[in-house]
Structures are given as C-alpha cells and as structure tokens.
C-alpha positions as YAML, in Angstrom:
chain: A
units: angstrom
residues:
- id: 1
  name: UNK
  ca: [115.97, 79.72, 78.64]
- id: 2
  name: UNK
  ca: [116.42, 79.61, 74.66]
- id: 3
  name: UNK
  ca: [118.17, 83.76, 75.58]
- id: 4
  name: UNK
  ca: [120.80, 81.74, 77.54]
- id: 5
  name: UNK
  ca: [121.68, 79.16, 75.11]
- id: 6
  name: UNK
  ca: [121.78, 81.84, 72.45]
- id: 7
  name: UNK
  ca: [123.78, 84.41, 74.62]
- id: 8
  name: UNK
  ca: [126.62, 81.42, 75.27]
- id: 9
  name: UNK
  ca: [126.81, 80.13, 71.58]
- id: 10
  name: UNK
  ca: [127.21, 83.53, 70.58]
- id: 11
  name: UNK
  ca: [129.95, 84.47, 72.76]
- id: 12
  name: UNK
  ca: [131.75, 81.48, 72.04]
- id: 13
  name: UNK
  ca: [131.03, 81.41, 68.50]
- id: 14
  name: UNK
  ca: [132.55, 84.82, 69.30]
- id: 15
  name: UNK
  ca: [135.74, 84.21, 71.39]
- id: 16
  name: UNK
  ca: [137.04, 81.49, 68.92]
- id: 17
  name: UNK
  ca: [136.41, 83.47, 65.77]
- id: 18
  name: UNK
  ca: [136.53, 87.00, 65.53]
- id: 19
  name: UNK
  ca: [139.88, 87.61, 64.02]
- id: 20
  name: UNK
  ca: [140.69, 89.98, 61.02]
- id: 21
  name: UNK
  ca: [140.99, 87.07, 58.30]
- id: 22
  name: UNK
  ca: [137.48, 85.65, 59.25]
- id: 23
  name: UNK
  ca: [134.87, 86.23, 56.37]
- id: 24
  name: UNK
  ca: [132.29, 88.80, 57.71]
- id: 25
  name: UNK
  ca: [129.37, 86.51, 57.66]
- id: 26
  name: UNK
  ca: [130.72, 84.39, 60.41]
- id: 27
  name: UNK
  ca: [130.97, 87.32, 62.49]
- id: 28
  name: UNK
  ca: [127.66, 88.69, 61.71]
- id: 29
  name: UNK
  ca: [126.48, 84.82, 62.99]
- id: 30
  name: UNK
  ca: [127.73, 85.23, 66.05]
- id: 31
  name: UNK
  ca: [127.06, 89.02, 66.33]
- id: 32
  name: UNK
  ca: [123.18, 88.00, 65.56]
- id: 33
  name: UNK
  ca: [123.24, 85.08, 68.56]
- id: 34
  name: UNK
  ca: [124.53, 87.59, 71.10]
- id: 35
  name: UNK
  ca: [122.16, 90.03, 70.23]
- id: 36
  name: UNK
  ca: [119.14, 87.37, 70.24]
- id: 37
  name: UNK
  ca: [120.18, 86.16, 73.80]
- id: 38
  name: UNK
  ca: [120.73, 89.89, 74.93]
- id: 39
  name: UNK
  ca: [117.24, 90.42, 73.73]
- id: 40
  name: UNK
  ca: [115.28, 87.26, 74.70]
- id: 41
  name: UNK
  ca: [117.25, 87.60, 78.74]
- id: 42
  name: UNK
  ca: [116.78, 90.96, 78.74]
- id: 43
  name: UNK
  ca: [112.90, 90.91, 78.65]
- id: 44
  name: UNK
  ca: [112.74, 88.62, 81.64]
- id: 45
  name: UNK
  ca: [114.63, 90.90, 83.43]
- id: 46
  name: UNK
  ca: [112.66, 93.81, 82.93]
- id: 47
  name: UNK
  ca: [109.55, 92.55, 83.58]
- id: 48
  name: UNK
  ca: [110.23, 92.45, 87.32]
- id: 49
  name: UNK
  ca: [111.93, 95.49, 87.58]
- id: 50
  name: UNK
  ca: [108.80, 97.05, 86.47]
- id: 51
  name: UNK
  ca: [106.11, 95.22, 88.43]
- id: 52
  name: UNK
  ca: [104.69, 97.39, 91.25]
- id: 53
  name: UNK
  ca: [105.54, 95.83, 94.70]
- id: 54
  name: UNK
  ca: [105.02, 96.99, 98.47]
- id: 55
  name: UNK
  ca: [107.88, 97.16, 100.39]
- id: 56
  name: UNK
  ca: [108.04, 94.18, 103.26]
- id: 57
  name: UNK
  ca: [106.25, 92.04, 101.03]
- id: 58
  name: UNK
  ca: [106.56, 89.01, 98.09]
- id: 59
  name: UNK
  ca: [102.79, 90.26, 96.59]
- id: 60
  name: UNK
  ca: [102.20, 92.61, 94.66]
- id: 61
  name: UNK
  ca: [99.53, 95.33, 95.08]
- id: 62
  name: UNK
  ca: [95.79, 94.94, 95.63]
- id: 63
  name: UNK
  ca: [93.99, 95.70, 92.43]
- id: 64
  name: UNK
  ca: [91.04, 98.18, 93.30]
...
C-alpha cells in the first residue's frame, strides 16, 4: 500500500515541479518517491506472476 502512496506523491511532486529553474534536489525528491513506489508495487506484482498455478483452477499445485 505504502508503493502506492509513494508512486502518487512522487508523480505529483513530479508534475508540479520539474521545470529547468528548479534546484536539483527537489527533483531528485521526487525522482527517489517514484522509484520507491515503482519498487515497493512492483514486487507485489511479481510475486504472482511467478507462482506456479494449474490451469482451471484458483490453487496452486500439490506439493509432493
């Protein structure tokens, strides 16, 4: 949830801004949110990607 909150303040830290007269560490701020909500989402959407499942099914595979 916290990848979310960080992905959205960072954008619209972003959006409202980035412009050229901006000093650089208020671009790196917002830079460094997106990249912690990219990160912190982006693990919870791996994870199921790489779960084996059958096909038909909401389980996952039998352990033997």
């Amino acid at each position: 949830m916290m990848g979310g909150v960080f992905l959205t303040a960072g954008l619209t830290l972003g959006a409202t801004v980035i412009s050229s007269t901006v000093p650089y560490w208020q671009v790196g701020l917002a830079m460094l949110l997106v990249g912690l909500g990219v990160g912190m989402t982006q693990q919870n959407l791996v994870l199921p990607c790489r779960t084996p499942w059958r096909c038909g099914t909401w389980a996952p595979p039998a352990r033997r």
